[in-house]
C-alpha positions in Angstrom: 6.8 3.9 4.2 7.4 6.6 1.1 6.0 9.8 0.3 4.9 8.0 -3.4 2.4 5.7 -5.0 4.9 2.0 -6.3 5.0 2.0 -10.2 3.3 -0.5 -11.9 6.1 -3.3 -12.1 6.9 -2.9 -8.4 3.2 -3.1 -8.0 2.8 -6.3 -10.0 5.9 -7.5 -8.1 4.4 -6.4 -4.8 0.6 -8.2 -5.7 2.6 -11.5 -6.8 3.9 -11.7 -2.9 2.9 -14.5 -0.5 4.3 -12.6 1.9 2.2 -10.3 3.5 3.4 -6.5 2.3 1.8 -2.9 4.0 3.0 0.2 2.5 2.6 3.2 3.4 2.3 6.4 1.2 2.2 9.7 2.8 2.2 11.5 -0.2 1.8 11.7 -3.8 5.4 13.3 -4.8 6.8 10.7 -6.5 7.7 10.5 -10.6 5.1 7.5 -10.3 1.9 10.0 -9.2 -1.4 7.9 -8.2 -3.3 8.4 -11.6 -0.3 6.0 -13.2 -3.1 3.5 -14.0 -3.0 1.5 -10.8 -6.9 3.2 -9.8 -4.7 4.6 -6.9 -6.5 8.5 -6.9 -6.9 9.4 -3.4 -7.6 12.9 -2.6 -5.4 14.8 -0.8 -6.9 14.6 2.3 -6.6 10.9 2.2 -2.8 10.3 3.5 -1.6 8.8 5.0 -2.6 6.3 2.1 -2.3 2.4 3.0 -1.6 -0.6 0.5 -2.0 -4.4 1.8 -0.4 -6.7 -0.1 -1.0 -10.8 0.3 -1.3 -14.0 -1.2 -2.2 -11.9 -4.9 -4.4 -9.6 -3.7 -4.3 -5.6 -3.3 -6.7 -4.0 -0.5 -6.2 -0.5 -0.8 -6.6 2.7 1.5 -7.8 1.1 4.4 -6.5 2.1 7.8 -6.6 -1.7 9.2 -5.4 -4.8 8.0 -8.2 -7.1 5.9 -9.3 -10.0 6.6 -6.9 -12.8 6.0 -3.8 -10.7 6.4 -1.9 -12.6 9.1 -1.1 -10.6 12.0 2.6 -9.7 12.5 4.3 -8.8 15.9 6.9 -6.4 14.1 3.9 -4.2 12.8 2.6 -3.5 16.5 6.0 -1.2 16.5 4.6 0.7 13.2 2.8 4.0 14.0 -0.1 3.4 11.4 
């Protein structure tokens, strides 16, 4: 969880991952702002903002996990 958008190289780092990868942005205050080039423009009333990482794909601002994203016991404990 962070109250900002990842820049563009932890993005890229984050989209390389096999390992699955949720953050969680609840808000845009970070020197990386959403418009950084990512397509990551959500409106204000959109946060908490959700980004699911896994095997090289990016699913962005949706509330549940997408298909494919292996379930993980440690995330039941995760307020989404």
């Amino acid at each position: 969880m962070q109250d900002a958008f990842p820049c563009a190289v932890c993005d890229a780092a984050f989209t390389r991952q096999r390992l699955p990868l949720l953050v969680k942005v609840t808000a845009n205050n970070g020197a990386y702002s959403a418009d950084h080039g990512l397509g990551q423009k959500p409106a204000a009333s959109m946060y908490p903002y959700y980004l699911w990482y896994h095997n090289g794909v990016k699913t962005a601002g949706t509330v549940t996990a997408p298909a494919g994203f292996p379930a993980i016991p440690a995330f039941a404990a995760i307020t989404l």
